[in-house]
VEXDREN-2710 file (C-alpha; in Angstrom, 1 decimal):
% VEXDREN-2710
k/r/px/py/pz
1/UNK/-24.1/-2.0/64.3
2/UNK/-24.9/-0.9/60.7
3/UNK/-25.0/-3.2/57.4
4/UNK/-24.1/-1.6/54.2
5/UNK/-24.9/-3.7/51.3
6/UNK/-22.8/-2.7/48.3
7/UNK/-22.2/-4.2/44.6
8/UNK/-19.9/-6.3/43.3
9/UNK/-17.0/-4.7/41.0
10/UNK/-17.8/-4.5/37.4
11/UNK/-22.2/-4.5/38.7
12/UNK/-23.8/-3.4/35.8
13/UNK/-21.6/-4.4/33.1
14/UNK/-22.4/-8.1/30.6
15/UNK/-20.3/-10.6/31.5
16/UNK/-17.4/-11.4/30.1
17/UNK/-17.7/-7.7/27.7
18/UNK/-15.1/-5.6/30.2
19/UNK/-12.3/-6.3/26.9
20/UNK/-14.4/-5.5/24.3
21/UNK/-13.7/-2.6/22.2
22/UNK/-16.9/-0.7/20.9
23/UNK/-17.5/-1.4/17.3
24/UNK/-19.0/1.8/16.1
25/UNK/-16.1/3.9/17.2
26/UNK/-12.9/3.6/15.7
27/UNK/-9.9/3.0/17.9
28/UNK/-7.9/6.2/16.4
29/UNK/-9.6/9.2/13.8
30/UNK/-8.3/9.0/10.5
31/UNK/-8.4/12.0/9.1
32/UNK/-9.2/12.0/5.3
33/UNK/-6.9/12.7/3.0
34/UNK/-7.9/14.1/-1.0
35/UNK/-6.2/14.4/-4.4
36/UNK/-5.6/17.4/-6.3
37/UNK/-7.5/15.2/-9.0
38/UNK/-10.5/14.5/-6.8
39/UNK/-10.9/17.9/-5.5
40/UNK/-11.1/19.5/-8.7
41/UNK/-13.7/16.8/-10.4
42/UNK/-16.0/16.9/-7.0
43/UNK/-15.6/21.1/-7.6
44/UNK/-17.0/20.7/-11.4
45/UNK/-19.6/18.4/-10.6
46/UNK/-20.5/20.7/-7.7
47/UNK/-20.5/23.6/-9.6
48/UNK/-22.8/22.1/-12.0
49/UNK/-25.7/20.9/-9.8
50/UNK/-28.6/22.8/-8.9
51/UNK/-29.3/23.1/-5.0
52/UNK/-30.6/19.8/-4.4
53/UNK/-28.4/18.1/-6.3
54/UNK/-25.5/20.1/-4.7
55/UNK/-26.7/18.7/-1.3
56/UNK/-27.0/14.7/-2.4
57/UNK/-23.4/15.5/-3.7
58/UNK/-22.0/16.5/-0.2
59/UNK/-24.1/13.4/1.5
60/UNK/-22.9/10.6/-1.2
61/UNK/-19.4/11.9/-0.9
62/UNK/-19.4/12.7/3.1
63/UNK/-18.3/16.4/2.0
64/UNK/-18.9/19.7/4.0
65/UNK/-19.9/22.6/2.2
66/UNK/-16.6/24.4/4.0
67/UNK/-14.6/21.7/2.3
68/UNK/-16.1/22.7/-0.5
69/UNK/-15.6/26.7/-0.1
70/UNK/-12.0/26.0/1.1
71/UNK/-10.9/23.9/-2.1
72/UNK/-12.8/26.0/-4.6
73/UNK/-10.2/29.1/-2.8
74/UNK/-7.3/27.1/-3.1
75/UNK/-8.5/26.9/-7.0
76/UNK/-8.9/30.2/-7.0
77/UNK/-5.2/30.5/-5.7
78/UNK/-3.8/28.3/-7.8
79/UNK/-3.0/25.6/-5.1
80/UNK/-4.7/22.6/-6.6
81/UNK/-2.6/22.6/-9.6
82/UNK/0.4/22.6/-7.4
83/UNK/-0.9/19.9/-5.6
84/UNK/-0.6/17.7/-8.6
85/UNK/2.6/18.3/-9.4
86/UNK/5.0/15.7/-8.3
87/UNK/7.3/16.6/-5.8
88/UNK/10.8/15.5/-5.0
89/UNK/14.4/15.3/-5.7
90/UNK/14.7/17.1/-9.5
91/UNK/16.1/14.4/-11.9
92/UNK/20.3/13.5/-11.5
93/UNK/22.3/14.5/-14.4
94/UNK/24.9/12.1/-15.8
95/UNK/27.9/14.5/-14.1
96/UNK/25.6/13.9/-10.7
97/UNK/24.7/10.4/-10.9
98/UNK/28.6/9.8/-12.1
99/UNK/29.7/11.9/-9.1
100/UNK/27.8/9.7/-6.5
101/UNK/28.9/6.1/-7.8
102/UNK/32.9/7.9/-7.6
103/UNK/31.9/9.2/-3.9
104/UNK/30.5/5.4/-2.7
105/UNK/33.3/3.3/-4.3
106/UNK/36.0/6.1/-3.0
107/UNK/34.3/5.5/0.7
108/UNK/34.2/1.9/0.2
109/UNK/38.1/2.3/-0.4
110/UNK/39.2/4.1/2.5
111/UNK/37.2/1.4/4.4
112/UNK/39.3/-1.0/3.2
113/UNK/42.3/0.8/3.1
114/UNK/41.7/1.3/7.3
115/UNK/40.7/-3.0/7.7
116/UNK/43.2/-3.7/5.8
117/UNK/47.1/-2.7/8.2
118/UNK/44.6/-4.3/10.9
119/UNK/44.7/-7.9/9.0
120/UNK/48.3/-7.3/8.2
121/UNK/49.7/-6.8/11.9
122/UNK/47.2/-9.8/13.4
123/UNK/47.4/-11.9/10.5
END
């Protein structure tokens, strides 16, 4: 006959911390997001900086130099300033707007119109 000695589940592990997320990892990645507006100041300022300074840039902003090379060609292309354009519907006319309001109030008619032999007949 053989013993086998083996360890209780969860051996190994702090009591009571099988729940608990990790605090230095966030539950989801976020990835960052930037403005046309923030792009082309952090390009000037870039730009502008001698090596070093170029490098305590990237590290106080939490840039990459390919972030950097990919929005100074975007620049280059023209994208930036359509980036800051707004986007959207283009603004309604009067004839358009007056249009719409007609179309609502004609469908909120015929949905009367088809309630309203109901109520007759029951009522």
């Amino acid at each position: 006959m053989s013993t086998t000695m083996t360890a209780p589940a969860g051996a190994g592990q702090a009591v009571g911390m099988e729940d608990v997320p990790d605090p230095q990892v966030p539950a989801k990645a976020q990835r960052r997001t930037y403005t046309a507006r923030y792009k082309a100041k952090v390009l000037a300022e870039y730009e502008a900086c001698d090596r070093e300074g170029k490098g305590a840039l990237l590290r106080r902003e939490g840039l990459y130099t390919s972030l950097i090379s990919s929005w100074r060609d975007q620049r280059d292309r023209g994208a930036l300033e359509a980036l800051g354009r707004s986007s959207g519907a283009a603004p309604a006319t009067a004839a358009e707007k007056e249009a719409a309001r007609l179309r609502r109030e004609n469908e909120r008619l015929t949905g009367e119109l088809t309630v309203l032999p109901r109520e007759v007949v029951n009522g």
